[in-house]
C-alpha positions as CSV (number, residue, x, y, z in Angstrom):
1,X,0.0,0.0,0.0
2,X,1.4,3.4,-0.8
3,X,1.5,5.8,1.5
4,X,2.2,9.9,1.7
5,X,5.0,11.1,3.4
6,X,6.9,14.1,4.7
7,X,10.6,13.2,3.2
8,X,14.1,14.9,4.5
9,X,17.8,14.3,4.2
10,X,19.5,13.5,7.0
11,X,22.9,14.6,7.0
12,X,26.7,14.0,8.8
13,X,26.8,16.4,11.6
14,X,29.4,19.2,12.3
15,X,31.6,16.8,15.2
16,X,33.8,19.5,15.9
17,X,36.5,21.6,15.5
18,X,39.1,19.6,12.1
19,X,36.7,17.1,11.9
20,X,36.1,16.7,8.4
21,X,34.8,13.3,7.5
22,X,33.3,10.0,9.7
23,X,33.4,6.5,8.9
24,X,30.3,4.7,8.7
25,X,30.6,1.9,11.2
26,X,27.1,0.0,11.7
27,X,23.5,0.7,11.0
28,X,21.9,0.6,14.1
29,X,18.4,0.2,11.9
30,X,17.4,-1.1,8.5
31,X,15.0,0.4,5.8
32,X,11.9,0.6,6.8
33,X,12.1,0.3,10.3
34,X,10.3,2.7,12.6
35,X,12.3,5.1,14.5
36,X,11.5,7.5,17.5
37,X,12.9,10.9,18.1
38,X,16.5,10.9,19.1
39,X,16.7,7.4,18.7
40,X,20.3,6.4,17.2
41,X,19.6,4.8,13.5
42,X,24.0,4.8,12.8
43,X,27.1,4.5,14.3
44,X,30.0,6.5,13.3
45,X,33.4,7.2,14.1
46,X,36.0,10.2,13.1
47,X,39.9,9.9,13.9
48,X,38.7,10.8,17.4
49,X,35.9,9.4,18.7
50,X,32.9,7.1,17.9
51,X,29.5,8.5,18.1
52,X,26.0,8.0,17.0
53,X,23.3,10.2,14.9
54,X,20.0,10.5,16.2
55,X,16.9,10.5,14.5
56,X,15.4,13.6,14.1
57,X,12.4,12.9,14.6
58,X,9.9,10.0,15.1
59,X,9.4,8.6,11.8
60,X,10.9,6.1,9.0
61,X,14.0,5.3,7.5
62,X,13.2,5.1,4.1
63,X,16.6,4.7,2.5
64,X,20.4,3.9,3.6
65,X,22.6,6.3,0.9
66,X,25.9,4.8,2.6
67,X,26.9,1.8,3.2
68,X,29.1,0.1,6.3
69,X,32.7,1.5,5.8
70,X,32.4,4.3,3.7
71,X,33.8,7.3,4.3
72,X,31.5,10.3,4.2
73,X,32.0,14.0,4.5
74,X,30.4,16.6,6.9
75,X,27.2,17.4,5.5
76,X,26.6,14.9,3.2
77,X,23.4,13.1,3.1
78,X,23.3,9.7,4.6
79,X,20.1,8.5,4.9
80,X,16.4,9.4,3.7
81,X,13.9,9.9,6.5
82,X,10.3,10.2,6.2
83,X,7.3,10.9,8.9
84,X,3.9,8.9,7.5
85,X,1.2,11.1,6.9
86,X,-0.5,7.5,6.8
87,X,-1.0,4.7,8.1
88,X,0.2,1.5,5.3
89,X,3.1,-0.7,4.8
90,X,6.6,0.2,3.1
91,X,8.4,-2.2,1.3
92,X,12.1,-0.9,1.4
93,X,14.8,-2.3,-0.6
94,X,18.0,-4.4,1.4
95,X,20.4,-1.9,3.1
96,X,23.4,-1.8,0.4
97,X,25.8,-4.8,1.8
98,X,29.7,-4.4,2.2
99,X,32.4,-6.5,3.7
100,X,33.7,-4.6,6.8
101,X,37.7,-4.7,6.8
102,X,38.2,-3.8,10.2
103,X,37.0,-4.3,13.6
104,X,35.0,-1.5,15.5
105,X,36.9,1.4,17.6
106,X,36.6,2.9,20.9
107,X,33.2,1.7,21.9
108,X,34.2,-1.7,20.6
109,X,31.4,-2.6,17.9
110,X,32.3,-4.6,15.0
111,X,31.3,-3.6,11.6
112,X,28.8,-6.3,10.2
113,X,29.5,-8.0,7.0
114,X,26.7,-9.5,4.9
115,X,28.4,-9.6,1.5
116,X,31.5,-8.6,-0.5
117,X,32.0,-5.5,-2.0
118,X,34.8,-4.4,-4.5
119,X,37.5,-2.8,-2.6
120,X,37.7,1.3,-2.5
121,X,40.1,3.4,-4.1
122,X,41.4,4.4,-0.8
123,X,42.7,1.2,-0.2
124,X,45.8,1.4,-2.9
125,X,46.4,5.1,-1.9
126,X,47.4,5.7,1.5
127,X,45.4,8.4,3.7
128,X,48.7,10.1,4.4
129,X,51.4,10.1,1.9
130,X,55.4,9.4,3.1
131,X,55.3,13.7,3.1
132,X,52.6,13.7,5.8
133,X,50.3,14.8,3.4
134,X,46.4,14.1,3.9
135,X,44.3,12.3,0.7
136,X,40.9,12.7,0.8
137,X,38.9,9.9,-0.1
138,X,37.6,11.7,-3.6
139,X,41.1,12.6,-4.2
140,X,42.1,9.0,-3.8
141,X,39.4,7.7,-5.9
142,X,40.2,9.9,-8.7
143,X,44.2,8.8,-8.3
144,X,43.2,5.2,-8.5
145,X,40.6,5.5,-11.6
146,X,43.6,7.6,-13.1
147,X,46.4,5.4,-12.1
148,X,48.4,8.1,-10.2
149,X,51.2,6.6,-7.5
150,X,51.1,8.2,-4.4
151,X,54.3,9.3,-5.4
152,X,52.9,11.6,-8.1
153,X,50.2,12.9,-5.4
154,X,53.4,14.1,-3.5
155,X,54.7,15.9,-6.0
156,X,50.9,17.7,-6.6
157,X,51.0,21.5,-5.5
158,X,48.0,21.2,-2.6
159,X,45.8,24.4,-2.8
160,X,43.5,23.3,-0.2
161,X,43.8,24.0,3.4
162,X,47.6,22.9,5.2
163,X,48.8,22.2,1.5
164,X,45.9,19.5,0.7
165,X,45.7,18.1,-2.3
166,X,42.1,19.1,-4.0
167,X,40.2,17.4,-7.0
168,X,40.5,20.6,-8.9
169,X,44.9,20.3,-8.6
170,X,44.4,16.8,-9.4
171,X,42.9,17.3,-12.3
172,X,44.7,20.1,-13.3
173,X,47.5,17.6,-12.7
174,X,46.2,14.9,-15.5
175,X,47.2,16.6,-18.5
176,X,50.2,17.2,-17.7
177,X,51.3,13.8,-17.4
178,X,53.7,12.5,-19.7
179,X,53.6,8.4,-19.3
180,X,52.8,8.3,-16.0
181,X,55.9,9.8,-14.6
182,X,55.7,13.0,-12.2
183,X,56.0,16.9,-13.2
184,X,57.8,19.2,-11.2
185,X,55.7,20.7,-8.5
186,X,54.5,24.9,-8.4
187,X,55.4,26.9,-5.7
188,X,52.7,26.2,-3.0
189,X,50.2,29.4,-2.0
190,X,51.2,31.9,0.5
191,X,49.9,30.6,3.9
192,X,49.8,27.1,3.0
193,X,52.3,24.5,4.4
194,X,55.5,23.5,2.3
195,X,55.6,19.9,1.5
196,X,58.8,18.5,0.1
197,X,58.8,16.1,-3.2
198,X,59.3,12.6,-2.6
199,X,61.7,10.4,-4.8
200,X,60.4,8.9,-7.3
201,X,61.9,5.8,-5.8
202,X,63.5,5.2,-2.4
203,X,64.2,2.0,0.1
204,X,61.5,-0.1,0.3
205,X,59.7,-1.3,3.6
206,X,61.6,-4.7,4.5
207,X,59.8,-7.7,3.8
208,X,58.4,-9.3,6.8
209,X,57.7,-13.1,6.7
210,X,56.0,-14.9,9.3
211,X,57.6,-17.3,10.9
212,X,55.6,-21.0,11.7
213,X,53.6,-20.5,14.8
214,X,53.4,-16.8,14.5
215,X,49.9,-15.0,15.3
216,X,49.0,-12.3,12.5
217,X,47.1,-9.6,14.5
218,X,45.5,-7.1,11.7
219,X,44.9,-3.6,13.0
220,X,41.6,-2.2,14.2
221,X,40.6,1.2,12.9
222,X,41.7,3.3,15.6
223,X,45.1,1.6,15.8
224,X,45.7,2.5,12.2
225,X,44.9,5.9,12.6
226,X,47.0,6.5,15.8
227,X,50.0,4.5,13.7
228,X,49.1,7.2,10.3
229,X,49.3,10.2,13.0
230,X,52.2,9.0,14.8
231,X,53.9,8.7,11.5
232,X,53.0,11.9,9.9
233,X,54.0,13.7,12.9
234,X,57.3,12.6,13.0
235,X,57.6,13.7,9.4
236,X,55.8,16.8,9.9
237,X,57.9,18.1,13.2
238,X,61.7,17.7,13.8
239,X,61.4,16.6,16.9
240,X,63.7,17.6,20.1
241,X,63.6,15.9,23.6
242,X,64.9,18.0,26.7
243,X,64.7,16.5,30.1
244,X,64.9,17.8,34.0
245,X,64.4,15.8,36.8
246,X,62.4,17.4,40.1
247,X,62.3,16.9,43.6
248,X,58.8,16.8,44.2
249,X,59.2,15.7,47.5
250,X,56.8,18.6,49.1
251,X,54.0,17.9,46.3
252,X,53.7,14.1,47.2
253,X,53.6,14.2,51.1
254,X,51.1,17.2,50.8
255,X,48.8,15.2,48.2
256,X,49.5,12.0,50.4
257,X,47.7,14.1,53.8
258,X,45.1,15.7,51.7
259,X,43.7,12.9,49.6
260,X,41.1,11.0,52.2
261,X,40.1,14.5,52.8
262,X,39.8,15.8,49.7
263,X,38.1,12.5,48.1
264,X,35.6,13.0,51.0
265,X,34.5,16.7,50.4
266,X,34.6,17.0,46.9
267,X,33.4,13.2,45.7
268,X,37.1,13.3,44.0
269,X,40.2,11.1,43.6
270,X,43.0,13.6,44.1
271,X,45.8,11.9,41.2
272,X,48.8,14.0,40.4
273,X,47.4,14.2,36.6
274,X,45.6,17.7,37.6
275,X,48.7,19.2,39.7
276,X,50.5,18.3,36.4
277,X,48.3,20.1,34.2
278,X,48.0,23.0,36.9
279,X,51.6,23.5,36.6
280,X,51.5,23.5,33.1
281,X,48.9,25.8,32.6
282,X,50.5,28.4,34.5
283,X,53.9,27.8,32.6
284,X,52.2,28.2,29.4
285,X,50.7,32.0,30.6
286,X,54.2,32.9,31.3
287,X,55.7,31.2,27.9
288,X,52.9,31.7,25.4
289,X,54.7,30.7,22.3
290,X,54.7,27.0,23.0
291,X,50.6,27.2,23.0
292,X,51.1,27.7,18.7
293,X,50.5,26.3,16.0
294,X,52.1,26.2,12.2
295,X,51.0,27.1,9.0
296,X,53.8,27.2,6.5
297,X,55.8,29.9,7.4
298,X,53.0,31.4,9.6
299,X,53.0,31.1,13.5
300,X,49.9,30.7,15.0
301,X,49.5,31.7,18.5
302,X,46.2,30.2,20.0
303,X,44.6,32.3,22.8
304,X,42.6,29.8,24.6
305,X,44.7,26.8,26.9
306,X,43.1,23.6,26.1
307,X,45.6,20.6,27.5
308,X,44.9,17.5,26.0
309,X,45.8,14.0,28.5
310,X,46.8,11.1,26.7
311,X,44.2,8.3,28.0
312,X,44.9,4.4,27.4
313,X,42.1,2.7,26.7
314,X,41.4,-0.7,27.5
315,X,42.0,-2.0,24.1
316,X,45.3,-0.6,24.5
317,X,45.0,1.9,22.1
318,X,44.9,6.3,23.1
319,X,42.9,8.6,23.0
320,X,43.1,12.2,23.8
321,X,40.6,13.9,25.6
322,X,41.0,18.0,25.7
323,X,40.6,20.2,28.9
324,X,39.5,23.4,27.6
325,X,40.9,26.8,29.2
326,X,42.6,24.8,31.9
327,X,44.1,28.1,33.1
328,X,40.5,29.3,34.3
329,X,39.7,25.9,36.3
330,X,41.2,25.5,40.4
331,X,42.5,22.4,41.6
332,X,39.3,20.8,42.5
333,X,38.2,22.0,39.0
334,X,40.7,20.4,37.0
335,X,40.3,17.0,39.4
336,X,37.1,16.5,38.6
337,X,37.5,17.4,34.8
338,X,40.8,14.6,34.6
339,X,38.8,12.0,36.6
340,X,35.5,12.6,34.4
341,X,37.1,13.0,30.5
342,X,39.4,9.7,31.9
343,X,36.5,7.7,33.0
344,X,34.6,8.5,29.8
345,X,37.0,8.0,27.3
346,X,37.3,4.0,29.0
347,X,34.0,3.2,28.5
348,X,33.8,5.2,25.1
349,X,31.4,8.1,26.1
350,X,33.3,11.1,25.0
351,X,31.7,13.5,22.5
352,X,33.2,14.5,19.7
353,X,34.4,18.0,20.7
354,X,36.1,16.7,23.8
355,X,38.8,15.8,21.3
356,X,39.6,18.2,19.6
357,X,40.9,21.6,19.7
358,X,43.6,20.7,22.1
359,X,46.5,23.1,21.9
360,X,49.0,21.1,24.2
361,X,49.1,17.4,25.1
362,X,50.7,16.0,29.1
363,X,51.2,12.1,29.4
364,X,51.9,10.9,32.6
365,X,54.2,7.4,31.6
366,X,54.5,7.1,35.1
367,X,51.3,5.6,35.4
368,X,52.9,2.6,34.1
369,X,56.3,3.0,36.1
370,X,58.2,4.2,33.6
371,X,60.8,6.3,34.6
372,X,60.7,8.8,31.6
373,X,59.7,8.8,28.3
374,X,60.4,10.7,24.4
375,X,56.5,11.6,23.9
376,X,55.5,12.6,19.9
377,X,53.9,15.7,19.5
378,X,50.3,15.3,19.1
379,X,49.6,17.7,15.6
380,X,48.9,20.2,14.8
381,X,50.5,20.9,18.3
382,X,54.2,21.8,18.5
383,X,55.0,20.5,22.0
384,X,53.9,17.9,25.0
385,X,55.0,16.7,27.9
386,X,55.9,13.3,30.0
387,X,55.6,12.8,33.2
388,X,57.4,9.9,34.7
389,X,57.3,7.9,37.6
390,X,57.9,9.3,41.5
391,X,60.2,7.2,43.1
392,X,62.1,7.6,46.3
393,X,65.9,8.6,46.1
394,X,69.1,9.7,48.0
395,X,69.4,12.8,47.1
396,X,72.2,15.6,47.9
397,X,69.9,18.3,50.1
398,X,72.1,21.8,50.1
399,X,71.3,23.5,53.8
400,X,73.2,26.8,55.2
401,X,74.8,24.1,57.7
402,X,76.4,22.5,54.6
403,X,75.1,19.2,52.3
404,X,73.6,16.4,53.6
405,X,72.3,13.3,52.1
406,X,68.2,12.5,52.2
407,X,65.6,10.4,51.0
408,X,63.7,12.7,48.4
409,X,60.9,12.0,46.1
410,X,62.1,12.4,42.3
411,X,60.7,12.6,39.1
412,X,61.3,13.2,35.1
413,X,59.8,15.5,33.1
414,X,60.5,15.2,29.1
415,X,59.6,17.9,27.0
416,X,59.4,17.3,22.9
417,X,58.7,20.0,20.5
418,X,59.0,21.4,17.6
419,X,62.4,22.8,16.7
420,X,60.8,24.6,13.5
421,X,59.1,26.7,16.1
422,X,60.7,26.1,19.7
423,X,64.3,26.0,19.6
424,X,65.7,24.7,22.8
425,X,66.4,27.6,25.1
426,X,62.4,28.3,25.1
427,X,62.2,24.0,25.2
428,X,64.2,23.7,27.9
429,X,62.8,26.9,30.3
430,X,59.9,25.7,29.6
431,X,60.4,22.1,31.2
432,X,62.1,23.6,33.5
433,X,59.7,26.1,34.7
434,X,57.1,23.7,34.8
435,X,59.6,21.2,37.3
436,X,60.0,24.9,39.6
437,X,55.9,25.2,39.9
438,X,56.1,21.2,41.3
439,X,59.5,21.8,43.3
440,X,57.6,24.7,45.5
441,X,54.7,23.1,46.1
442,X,54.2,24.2,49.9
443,X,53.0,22.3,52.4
444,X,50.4,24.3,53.2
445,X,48.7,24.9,49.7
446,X,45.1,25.1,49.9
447,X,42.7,23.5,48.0
C-alpha cells in the first residue's frame, strides 16, 4: 500500500573543530524500520571518537545512501527519512551490503558483513602520503581510476587547506602527465604549508615473513589511525627531547595528607594528573609561544589553553581527551575534569568535541612506572610533555649548615617540541619552569 509522506535528508553532523569526514561503522536500523525521536539509527566514528546520529524525529528510514565502511563528508546526506502522513506498509529495498575490513573502535562494535564489496580506491592510496600529506577519499578515488602513485600525489601543488591536495589540482594535474611519470611541483600558495617532493623511488619497507607459529594480528581502525598520525607527525615536526628531573618531594607528602580528605569533600580522587596540568597551565601563561601552532611559514599563536591528557584505553589503544581553558579551572576544577574526561574515554562516552581543539598534550608514563619517556607531539600541536614515575631517592639536600644526604621524592619531566618553532632555550625553560611550579609546592597549599 502506498502511502504519503513528509521526506528529509538526513545529514553528517558538524563533530567538531578539524573534523572533516566520519566512517560509517554499523546501522543501528534497517529500511523501513520505525524510528523515535532521538533514537540512534547509525554509528559513526571520526579519527577521534565514535558517536551516534539521532533520529530527528519519530518517523521512518526510508533509505540507507551509505553503506558500512564508507567514508563520508560533513554534511553529506546519509540516509532518507520520512514521517507517514499515513498509516500503510513500506516495502524498502535491502540496506546496500559491504564486507567490513576492520574491527570496530573505541566503543568496541564490529562492523557487520553481509556480502562482498569491491575494494575502494582508498585502499591502494594511503590516507597520508610518506610527506605527511592528507588524501581525501575523492582525491584517492580519482588517483586510483587515473592510475596516479602516491608518489605523483606528493609531487601535486595542494591548494586546499595545510597544503591538501584538492580534486580541482588533481585534475589540473592529468594533462600534464607525460607516461605516468611526475611533473615538477608549483610553488605552494602563500599561507599554506611547504611539503617537500618525494623520490620517485626510495628504500623499500623490509619484507616481513611470518615465521611457523606466529599470530598475524590485523589492525583495528583506531590503531591504524594512531600509527598514520604518529607517522606523519614525526615527518611533519623535527622533533627535540629535553629533560629535568624534580624533587617533588613537598608535592607528594602534601597530596598523600590531603587525599582521604579531599576525596571525602569533593566526591574526588585527588591523582597528580591535575597538579600536572595546573603547573603546566601556569607555565604556558608565562611562555605563550609553545601554545602555537604552524601554518607554512605562519606562526599561530592560539589564545585559549586547552591541554589535552593522553588516555589508554582498554584496548590498548589512546585517545586524547582535551581540557578546555585549563588556566580558568582550580584544583578541585581540574580533578574532577581529569577524573570525568578519563573515565569517559574508558568506556567510550566522550563527544566529539572533547577531542579536539587541544593546543598542548601531558602524558603521565609514570602511570605505568616508567621512569621517563620521548613523547610525539600530538599535531597540529608543537610541544607535549611526560611525566614519569615518582620514586624515592638519595638525594644531595644543600642547607646553610652544609650538604647532607636524604631520601627525596624524584621525578622526570621530558619535553618534545618542535624545533621549527621552539628551539631549545624556550624547550628547555619551559620544562624547566614547569619542574620549579612542582619543586615549590608548599605544604600548606590550599585547596
Amino acid at each position: 500500500m502506498l502511502q504519503t509522506m513528509s521526506q528529509i535528508e538526513i545529514l553528517l553532523p558538524k563533530m567538531g573543530e578539524s573534523v572533516a569526514e566520519a566512517t560509517i561503522i554499523k546501522w543501528l536500523k534497517k529500511e523501513g524500520d520505525h524510528v523515535e525521536a532521538d533514537e540512534p539509527i547509525v554509528e559513526i566514528a571520526t579519527d577521534k571518537v565514535d558517536s551516534e546520529v539521532p533520529a530527528p524525529e519519530a518517523g521512518t528510514l526510508l533509505k540507507c545512501l551509505v553503506g558500512e565502511g564508507d567514508v563520508v563528508k560533513v554534511g553529506q546526506a546519509i540516509a532518507q527519512f520520512g514521517n507517514a502522513a499515513a498509516t500503510g506498509a513500506v516495502k524498502a529495498d535491502p540496506p546496500p551490503a559491504v564486507t567490513a575490513t576492520a574491527s570496530g573502535g573505541g566503543n568496541g562494535h564490529a562492523a557487520s558483513a553481509t556480502a562482498p564489496v569491491t575494494r575502494p580506491a582508498s585502499a591502494d592510496v594511503p590516507r597520508t602520503g610518506p610527506s605527511g600529506k592528507f588524501y581525501s577519499p575523492l582525491v584517492r578515488n580519482i588517483a586510483k581510476s587515473e592510475g596516479l602513485t602516491v608518489q605523483e600525489l606528493e609531487v601535486i601543488a595542494g591548494t586546499g587547506q595545510g597544503g591538501r591536495v584538492t580534486k580541482k589540482d588533481i585534475l589540473d594535474y592529468l594533462p600534464q602527465r607525460t607516461g605516468g611519470a611526475p611533473v615538477p611541483a608549483q610553488p605552494a600558495q602563500l599561507g599554506t604549508t611547504p611539503q617537500p617532493s618525494a623520490p620517485a623511488s626510495g628504500p623499500s619497507t623490509p619484507a616481513v615473513v611470518p615465521g611457523e607459529g606466529d599470530e598475524l594480528i590485523e589492525m583495528d581502525r583506531m590503531r591504524r589511525l594512531i600509527a598514520d598520525h604518529m607517522v606523519m607527525s614525526k615527518r611533519t615536526s623535527p622533533h627535540v627531547t629535553s629533560f629535568v628531573e624534580a624533587d617533588v618531594t613537598n608535592l607528594a607528602l602534601w597530596r598523600e595528607k590531603v587525599k582521604k580528605a579531599f576525596e571525602q569533600r569533593e566526591g574526588e580522587k585527588l591523582t597528580f594528573t591535575p597538579i600536572f596540568v595546573l603547573a603546566i597551565a601556569q607555565a604556558i601563561k608565562e611562555m605563550p609561544m609553545v601554545n602555537v601552532q604552524v601554518d607554512g611559514y605562519t606562526i599561530i599563536r592560539k589564545r585559549e589553553i586547552n591541554i589535552g591528557m593522553a588516555t589508554a584505553l582498554p584496548s590498548g589503544n589512546l585517545i586524547v581527551p582535551v581540557i578546555r581553558n585549563a588556566d580558568q579551572l582550580n584544583l578541585v576544577g581540574l580533578a574532577k575534569k581529569v577524573n570525568d574526561l578519563a573515565n569517559r574515554a574508558r568506556l567510550g562516552k566522550l563527544l566529539p568535541e572533547e577531542v579536539s581543539g587541544g593546543t598542548y598534550t601531558i602524558t603521565n608514563v609514570g602511570t605505568f612506572g616508567n621512569v621517563l619517556g620521548t613523547p610525539v607531539i600530538n599535531q597540529p600541536q608543537v610541544a607535549i610533555m611526560a611525566m614519569g614515575a615518582i620514586r624515592k631517592k638519595p638525594a644531595v639536600i644543600e642547607t646553610p649548615q652544609g650538604d647532607l644526604i636524604g631520601i627525596r621524592h624524584q621525578m622526570f619531566l621530558s619535553h618534545s617540541y618542535d624545533h621549527r618553532v621552539v628551539d631549545g632555550a624556550l624547550g628547555g625553560r619551559f620544562v624547566r619552569r614547569v619542574a620549579d611550579i612542582l619543586e615549590a609546592w608548599s605544604m600548606d597549599q590550599p585547596w
